[in-house]
VEXKETI-223895 format. One record per atom (N, C-alpha, C): residue number from 1; atom name; x, y, z. Coordinates in steps of 0.1 Angstrom, whole numbers, plus 5000, padded with zeros to 4 digits. Layout:
% VEXKETI-223895
- NUM|CA|X|Y|Z
...
END
This chain:
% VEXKETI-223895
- 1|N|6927|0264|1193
- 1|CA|6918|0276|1191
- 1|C|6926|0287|1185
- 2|N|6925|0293|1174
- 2|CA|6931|0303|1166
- 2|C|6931|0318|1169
- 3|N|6937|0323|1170
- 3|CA|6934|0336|1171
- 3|C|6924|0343|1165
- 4|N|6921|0335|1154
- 4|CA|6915|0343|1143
- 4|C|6896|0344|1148
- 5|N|6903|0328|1154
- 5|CA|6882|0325|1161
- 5|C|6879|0337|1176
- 6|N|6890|0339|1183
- 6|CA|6890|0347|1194
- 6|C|6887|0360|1190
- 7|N|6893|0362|1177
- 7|CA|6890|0379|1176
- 7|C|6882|0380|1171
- 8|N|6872|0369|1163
- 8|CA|6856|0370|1157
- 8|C|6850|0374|1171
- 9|N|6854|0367|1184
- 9|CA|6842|0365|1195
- 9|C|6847|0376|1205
- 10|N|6858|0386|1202
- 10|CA|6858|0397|1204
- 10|C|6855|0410|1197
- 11|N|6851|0408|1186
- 11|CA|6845|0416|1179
- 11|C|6830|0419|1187
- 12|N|6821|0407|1186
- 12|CA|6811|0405|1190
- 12|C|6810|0412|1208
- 13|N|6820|0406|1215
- 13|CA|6818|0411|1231
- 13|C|6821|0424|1228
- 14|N|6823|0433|1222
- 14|CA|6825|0447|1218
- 14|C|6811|0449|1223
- 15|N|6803|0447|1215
- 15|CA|6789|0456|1209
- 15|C|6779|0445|1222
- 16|N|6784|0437|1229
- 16|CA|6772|0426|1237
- 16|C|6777|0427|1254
- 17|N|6791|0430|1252
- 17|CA|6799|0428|1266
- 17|C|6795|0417|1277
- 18|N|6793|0407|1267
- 18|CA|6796|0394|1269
- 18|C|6804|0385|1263
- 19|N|6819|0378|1268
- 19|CA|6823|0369|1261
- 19|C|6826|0354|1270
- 20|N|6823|0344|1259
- 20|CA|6817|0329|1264
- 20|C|6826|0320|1248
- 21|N|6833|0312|1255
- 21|CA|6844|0304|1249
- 21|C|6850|0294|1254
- 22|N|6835|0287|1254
- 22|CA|6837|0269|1262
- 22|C|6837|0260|1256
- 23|N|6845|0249|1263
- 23|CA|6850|0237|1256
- 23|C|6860|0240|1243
- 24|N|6869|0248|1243
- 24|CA|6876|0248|1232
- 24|C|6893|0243|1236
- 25|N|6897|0237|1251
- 25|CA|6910|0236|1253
- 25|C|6920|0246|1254
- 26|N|6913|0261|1258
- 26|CA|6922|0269|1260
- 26|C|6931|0267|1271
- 27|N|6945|0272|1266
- 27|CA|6953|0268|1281
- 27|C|6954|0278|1289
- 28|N|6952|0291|1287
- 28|CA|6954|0301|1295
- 28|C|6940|0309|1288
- 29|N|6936|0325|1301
- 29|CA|6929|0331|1300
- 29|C|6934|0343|1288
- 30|N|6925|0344|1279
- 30|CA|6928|0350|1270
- 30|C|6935|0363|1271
- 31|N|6946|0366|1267
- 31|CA|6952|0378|1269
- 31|C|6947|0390|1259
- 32|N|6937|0387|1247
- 32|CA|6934|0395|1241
- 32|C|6920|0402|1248
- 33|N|6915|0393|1256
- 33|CA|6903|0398|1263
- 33|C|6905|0413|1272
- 34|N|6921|0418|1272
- 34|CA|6925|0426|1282
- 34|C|6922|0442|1272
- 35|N|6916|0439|1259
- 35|CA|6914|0452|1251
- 35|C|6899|0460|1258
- 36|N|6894|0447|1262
- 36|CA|6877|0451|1265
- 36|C|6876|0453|1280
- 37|N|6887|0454|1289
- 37|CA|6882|0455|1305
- 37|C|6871|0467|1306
- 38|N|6865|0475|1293
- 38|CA|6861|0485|1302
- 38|C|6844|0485|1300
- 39|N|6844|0475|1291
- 39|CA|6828|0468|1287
- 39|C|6828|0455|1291
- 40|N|6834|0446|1293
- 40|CA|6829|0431|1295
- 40|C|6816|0429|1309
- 41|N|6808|0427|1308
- 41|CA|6801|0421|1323
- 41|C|6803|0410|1324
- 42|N|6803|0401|1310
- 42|CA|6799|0386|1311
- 42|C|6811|0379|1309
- 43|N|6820|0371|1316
- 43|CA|6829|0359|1310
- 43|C|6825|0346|1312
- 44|N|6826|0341|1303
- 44|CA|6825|0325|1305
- 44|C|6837|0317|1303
- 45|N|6842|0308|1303
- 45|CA|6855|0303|1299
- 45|C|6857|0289|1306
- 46|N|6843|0279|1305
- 46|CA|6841|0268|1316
- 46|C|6847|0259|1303
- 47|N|6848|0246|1304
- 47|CA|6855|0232|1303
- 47|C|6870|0240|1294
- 48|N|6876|0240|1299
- 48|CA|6885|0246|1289
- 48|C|6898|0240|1301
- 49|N|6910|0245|1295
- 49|CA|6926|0243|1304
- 49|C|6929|0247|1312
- 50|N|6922|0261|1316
- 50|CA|6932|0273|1322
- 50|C|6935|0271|1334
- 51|N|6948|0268|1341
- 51|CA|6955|0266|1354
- 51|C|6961|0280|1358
- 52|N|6960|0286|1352
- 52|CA|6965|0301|1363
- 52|C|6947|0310|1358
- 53|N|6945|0320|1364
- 53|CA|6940|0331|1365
- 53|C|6949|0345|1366
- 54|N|6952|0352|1353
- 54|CA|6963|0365|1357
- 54|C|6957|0376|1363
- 55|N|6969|0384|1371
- 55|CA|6969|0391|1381
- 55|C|6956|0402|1372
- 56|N|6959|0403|1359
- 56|CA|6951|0416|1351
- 56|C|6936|0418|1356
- 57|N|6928|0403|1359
- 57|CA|6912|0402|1355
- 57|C|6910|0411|1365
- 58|N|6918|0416|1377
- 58|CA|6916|0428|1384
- 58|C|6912|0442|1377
- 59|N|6914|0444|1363
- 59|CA|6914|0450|1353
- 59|C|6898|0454|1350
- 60|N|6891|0446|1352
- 60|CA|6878|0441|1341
- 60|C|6868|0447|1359
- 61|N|6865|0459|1356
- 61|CA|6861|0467|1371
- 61|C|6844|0468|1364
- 62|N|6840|0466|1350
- 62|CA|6826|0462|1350
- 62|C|6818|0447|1351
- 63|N|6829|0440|1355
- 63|CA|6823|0423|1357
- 63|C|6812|0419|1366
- 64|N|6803|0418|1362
- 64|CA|6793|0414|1370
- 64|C|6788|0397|1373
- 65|N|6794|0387|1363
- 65|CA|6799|0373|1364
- 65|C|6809|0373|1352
- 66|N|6817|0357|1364
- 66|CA|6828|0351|1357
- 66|C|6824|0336|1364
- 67|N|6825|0333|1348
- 67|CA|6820|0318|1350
- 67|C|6837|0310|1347
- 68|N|6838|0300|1358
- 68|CA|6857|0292|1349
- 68|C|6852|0279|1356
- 69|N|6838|0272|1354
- 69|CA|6840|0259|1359
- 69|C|6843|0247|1345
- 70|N|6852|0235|1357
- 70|CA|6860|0225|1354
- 70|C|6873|0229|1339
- 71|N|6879|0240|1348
- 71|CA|6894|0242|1341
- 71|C|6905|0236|1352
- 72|N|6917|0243|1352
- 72|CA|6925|0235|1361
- 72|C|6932|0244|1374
- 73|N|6922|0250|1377
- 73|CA|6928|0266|1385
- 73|C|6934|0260|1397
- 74|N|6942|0262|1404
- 74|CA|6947|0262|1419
- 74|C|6950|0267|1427
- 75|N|6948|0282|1422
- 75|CA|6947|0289|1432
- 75|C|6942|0307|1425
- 76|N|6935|0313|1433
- 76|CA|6931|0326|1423
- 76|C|6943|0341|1431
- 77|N|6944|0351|1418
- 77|CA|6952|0359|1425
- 77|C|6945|0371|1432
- 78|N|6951|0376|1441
- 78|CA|6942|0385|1453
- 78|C|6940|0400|1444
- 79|N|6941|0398|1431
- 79|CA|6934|0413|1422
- 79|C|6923|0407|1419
- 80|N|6913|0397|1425
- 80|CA|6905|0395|1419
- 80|C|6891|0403|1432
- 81|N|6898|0407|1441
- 81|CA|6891|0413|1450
- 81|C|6888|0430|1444
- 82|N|6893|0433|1433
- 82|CA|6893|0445|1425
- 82|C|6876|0445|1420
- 83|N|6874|0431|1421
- 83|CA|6865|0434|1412
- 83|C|6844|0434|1417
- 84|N|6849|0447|1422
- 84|CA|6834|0456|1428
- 84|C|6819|0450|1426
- 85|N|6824|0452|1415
- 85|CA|6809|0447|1407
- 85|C|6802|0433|1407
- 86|N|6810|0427|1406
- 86|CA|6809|0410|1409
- 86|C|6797|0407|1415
- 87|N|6788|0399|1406
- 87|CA|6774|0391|1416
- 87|C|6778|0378|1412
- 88|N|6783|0371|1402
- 88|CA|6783|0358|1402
- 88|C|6798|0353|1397
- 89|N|6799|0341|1409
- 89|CA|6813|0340|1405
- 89|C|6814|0319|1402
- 90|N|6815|0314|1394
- 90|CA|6813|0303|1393
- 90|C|6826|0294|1395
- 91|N|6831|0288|1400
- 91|CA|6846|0281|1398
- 91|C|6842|0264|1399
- 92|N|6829|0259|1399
- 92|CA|6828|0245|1400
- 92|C|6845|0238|1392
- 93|N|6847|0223|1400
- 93|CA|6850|0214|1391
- 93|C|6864|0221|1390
- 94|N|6873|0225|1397
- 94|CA|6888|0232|1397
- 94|C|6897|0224|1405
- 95|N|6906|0227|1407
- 95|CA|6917|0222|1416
- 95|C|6919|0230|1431
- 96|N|6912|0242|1435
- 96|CA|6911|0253|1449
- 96|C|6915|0242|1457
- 97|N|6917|0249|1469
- 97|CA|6920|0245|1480
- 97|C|6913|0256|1491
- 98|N|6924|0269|1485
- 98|CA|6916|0277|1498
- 98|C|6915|0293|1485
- 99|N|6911|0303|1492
- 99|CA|6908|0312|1485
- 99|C|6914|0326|1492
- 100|N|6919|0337|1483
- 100|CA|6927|0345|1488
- 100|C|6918|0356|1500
- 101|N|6922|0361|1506
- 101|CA|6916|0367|1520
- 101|C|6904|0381|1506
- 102|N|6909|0384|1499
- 102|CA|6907|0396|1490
- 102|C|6890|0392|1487
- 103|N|6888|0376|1486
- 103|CA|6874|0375|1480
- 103|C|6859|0382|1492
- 104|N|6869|0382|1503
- 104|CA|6859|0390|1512
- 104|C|6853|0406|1506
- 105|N|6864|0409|1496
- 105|CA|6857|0425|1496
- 105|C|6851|0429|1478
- 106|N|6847|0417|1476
- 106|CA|6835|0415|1466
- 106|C|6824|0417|1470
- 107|N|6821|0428|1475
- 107|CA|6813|0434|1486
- 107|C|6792|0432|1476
- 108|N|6798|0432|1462
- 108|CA|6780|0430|1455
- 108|C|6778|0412|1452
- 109|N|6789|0406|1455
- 109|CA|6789|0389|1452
- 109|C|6778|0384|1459
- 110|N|6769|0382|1451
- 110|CA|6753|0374|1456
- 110|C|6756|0357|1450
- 111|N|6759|0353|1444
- 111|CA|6763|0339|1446
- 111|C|6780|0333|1440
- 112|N|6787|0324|1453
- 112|CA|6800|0319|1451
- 112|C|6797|0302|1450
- 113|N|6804|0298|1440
- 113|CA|6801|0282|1439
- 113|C|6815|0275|1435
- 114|N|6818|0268|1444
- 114|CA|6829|0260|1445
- 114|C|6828|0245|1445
- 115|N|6820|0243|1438
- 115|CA|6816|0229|1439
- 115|C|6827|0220|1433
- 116|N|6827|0208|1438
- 116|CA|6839|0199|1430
- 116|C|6855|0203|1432
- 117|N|6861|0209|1443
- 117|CA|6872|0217|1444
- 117|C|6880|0205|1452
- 118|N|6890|0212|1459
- 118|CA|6900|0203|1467
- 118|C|6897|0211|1482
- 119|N|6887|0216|1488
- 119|CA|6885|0221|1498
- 119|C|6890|0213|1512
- 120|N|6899|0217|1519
- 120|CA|6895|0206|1532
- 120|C|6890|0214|1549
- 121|N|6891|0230|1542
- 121|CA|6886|0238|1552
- 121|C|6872|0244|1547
- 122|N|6866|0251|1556
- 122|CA|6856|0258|1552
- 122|C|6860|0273|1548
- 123|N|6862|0277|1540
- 123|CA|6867|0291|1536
- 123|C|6864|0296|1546
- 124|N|6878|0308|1545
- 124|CA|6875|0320|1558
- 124|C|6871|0333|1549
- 125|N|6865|0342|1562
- 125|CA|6864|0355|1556
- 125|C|6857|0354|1548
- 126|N|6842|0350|1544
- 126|CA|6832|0354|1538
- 126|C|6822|0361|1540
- 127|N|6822|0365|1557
- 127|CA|6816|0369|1566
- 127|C|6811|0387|1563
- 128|N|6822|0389|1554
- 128|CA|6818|0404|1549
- 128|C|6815|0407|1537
- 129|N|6807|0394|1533
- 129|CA|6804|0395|1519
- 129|C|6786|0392|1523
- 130|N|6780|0414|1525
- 130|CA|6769|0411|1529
- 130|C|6760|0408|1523
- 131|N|6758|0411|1504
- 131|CA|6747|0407|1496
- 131|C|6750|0388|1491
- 132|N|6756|0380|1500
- 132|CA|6757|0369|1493
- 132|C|6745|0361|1496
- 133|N|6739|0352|1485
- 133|CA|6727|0344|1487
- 133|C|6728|0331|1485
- 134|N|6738|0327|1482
- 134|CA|6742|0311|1472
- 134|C|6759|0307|1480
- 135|N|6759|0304|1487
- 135|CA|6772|0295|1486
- 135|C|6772|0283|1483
- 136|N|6777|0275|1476
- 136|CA|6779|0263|1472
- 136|C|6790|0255|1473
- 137|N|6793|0247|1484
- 137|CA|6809|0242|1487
- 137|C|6805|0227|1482
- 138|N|6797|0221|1480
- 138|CA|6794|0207|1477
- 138|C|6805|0197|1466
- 139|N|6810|0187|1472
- 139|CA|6817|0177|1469
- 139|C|6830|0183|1470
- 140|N|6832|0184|1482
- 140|CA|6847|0191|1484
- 140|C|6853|0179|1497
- 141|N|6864|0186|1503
- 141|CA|6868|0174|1514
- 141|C|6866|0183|1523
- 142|N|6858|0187|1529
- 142|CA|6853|0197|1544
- 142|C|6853|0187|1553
- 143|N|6857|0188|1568
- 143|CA|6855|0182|1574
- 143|C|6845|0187|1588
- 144|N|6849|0200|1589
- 144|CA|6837|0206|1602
- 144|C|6830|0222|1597
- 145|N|6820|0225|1599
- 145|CA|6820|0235|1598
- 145|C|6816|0247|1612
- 146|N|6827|0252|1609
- 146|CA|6832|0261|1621
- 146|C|6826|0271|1627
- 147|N|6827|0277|1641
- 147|CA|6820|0290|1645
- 147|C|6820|0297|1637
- 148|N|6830|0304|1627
- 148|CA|6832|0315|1620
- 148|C|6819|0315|1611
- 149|N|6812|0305|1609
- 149|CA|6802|0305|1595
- 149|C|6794|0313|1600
- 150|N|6792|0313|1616
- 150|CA|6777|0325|1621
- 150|C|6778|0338|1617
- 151|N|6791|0345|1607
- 151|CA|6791|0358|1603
- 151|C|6785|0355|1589
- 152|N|6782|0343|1581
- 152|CA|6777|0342|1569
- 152|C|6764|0351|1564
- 153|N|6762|0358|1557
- 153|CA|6750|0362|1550
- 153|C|6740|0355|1540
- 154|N|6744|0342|1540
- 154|CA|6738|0333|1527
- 154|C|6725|0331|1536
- 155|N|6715|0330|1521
- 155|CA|6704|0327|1527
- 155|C|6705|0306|1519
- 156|N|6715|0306|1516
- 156|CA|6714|0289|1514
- 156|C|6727|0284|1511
- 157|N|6735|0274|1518
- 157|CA|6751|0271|1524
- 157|C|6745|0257|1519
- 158|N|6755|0249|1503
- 158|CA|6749|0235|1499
- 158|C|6769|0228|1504
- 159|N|6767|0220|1514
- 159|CA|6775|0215|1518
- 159|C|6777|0196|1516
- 160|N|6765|0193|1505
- 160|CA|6763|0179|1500
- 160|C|6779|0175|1503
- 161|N|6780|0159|1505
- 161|CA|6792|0153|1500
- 161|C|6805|0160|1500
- 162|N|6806|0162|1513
- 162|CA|6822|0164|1516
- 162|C|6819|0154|1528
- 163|N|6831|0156|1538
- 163|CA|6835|0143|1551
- 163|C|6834|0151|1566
- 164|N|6821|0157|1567
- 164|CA|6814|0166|1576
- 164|C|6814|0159|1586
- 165|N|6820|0160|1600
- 165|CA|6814|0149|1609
- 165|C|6813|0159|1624
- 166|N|6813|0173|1622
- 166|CA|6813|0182|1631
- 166|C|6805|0194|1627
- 167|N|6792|0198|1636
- 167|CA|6790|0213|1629
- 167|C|6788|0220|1639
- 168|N|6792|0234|1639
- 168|CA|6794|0243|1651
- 168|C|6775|0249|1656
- 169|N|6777|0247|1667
- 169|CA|6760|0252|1666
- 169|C|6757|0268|1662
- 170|N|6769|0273|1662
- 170|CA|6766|0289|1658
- 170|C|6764|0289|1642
- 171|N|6761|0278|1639
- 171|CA|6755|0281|1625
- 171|C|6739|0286|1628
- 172|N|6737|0282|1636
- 172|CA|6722|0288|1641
- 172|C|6718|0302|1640
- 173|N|6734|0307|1641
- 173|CA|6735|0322|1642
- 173|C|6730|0329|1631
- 174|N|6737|0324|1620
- 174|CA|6736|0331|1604
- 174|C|6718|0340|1604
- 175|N|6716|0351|1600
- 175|CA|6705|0358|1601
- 175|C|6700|0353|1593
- 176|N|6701|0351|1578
- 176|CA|6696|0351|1568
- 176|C|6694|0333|1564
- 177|N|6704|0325|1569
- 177|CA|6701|0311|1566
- 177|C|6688|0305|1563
- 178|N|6680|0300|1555
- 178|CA|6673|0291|1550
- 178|C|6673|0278|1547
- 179|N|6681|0278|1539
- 179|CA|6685|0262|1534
- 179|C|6701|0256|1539
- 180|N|6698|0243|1545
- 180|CA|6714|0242|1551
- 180|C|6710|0226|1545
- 181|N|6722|0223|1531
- 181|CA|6724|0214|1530
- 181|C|6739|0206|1537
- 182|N|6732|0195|1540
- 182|CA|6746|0184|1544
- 182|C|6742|0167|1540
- 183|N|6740|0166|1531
- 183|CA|6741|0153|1528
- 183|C|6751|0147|1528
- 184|N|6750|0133|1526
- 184|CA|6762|0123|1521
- 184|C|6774|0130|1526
- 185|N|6772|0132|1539
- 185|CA|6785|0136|1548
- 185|C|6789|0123|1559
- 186|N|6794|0124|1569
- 186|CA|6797|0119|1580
- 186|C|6792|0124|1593
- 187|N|6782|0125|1597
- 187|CA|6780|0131|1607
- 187|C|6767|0121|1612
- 188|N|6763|0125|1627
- 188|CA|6760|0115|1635
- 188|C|6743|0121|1641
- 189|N|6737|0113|1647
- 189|CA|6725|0121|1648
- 189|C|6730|0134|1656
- 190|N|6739|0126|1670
- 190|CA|6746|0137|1680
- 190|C|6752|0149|1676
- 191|N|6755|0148|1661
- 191|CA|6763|0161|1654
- 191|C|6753|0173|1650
- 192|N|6742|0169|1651
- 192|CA|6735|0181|1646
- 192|C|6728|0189|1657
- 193|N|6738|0202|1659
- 193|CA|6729|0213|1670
- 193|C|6716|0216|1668
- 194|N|6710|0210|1685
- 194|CA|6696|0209|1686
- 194|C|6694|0228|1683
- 195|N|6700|0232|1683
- 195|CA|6697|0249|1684
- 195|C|6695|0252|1668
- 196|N|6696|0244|1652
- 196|CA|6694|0248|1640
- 196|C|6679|0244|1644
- 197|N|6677|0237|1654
- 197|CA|6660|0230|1653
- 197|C|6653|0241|1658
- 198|N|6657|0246|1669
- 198|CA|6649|0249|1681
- 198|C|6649|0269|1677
- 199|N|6661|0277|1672
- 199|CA|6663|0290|1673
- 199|C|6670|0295|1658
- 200|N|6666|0286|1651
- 200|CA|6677|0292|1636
- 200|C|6666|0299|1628
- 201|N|6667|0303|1616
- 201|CA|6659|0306|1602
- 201|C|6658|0294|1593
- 202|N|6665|0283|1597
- 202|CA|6663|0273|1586
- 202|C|6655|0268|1583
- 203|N|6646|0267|1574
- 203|CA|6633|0263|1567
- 203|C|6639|0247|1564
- 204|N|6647|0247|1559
- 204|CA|6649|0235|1552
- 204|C|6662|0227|1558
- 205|N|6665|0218|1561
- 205|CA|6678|0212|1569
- 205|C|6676|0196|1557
- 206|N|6682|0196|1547
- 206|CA|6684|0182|1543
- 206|C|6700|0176|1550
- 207|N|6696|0165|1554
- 207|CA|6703|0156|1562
- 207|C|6705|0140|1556
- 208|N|6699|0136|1538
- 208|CA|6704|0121|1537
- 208|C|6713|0118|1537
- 209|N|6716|0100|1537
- 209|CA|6732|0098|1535
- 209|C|6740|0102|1544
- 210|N|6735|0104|1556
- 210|CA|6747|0106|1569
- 210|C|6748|0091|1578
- 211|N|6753|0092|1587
- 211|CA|6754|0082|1603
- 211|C|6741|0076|1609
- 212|N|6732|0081|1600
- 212|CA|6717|0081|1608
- 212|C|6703|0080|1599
- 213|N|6692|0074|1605
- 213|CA|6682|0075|1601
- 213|C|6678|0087|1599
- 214|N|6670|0095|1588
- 214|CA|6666|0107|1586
- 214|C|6654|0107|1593
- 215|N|6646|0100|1599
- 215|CA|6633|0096|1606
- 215|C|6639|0100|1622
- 216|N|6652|0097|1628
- 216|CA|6654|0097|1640
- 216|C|6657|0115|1643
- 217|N|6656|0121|1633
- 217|CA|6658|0137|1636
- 217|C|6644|0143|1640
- 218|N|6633|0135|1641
- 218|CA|6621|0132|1652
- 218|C|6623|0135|1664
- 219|N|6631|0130|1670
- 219|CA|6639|0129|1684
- 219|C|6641|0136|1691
- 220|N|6648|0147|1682
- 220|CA|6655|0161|1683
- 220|C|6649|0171|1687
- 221|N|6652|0178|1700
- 221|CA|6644|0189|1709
- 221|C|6643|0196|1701
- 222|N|6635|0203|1701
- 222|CA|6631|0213|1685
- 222|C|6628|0211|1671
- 223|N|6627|0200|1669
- 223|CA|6618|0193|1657
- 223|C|6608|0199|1654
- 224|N|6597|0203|1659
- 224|CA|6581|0203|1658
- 224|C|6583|0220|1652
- 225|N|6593|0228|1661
- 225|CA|6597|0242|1656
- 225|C|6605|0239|1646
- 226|N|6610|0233|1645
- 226|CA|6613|0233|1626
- 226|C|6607|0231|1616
- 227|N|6596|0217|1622
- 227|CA|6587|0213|1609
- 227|C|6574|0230|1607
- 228|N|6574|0234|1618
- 228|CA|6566|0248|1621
- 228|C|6568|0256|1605
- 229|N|6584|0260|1601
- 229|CA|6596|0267|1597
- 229|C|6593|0258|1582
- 230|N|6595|0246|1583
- 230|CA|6588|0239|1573
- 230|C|6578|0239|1561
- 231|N|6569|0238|1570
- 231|CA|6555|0241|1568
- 231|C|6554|0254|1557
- 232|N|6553|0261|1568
- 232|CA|6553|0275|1562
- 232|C|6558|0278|1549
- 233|N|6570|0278|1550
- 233|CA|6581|0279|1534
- 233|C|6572|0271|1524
- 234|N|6572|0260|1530
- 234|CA|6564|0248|1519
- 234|C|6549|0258|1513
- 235|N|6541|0263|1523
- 235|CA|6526|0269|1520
- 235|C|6531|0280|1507
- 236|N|6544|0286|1512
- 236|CA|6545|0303|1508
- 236|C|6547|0297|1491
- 237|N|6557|0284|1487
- 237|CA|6557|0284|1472
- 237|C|6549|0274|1468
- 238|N|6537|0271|1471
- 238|CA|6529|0260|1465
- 238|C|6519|0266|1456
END
């Protein structure tokens, strides 16, 4: 990729304050993009190389999304909690594991997606990220998800296909929960707290692909008050 093609597509994010430069094998995040921190909203920079994230993108205080899915990141630096403005932060398809304590104070972040990562815990400290609506941890290696999640603000937690075989019933807690995906995990009919059935917000609970028949979640004390929760949601978008 030439310098010559980057400064064409910084000419343009000048006057658009959007710049998008995918699939071209960049190995790092453009250092020339550091002229525009004070216009950019928009970055894109998905199938490309980049294994670091520099300290700078703390720099870029009008970002409102940053898209970096399937590059080679492994870990992000804690100036990225600089960045206020933030509603959409995309990192599908990376190398993560865990994420710096700083992403808690992305205080406007309305959707984080980490899908396809190296996860084997459930991120901490999301808890204070109150406008969030989208978390997306799917296809990661999670294996429980913990009390801590009842500070979550997501109104939809997509936990498909990780190695889930524990969930804390204070997920019940979450105010705002709706949709709680867990498919294609490990978990058991016994693993699912009768209290998401009987006392939660969750409209929606997909459960295929686990330990169990999807038919035997029938069973479960508070079923009928879910399907209630169900219902409803189903009437409201038809």
């Amino acid at each position: 990729m030439g310098n010559s093609a980057i400064k064409a597509h910084l000419e343009n994010s000048q006057k658009t304050g959007i710049f998008q430069l995918t699939g071209k094998g960049l190995p790092e995040f453009p250092e020339e993009l550091q002229r525009l921190t004070g216009n950019l909203r928009t970055v894109d920079l998905s199938n490309n190389k980049i294994e670091v994230l520099p300290a700078a993108i703390g720099n870029f205080l009008q970002m409102k999304s940053l898209t970096l899915n399937c590059n080679k990141l492994t870990s992000l630096p804690d100036e990225i909690g600089k960045l206020k403005k933030l509603e959409t932060l995309l990192l599908n398809g990376n190398l993560l594991t865990r994420l710096p304590s700083t992403v808690g104070q992305l205080k406007a972040l309305r959707t984080l997606s980490l899908s396809g990562n190296n996860f084997r815990e459930f991120p901490a400290g999301l808890g204070s990220l109150r406008h969030l609506d989208v978390l997306d941890l799917s296809k990661n290696h999670i294996q429980a998800v913990p009390a801590e999640v009842a500070a979550l603000q997501a109104i939809e937690i997509n936990l498909n296909q990780n190695q889930i075989s524990v969930v804390s019933a204070e997920v019940s807690a979450c105010q705002r929960l709706k949709v709680l995906r867990l498919e294609e995990n490990c978990l058991e009919l016994a693993s699912i707290p009768v209290s998401i059935l009987t006392s939660s917000q969750v409209s929606l609970l997909s459960v295929e692909g686990n330990l169990f028949e999807v038919k035997n979640l029938r069973d479960l004390e508070g079923y009928d008050k879910y399907m209630e929760r169900f219902t409803a949601t189903k009437k409201k978008f038809a």
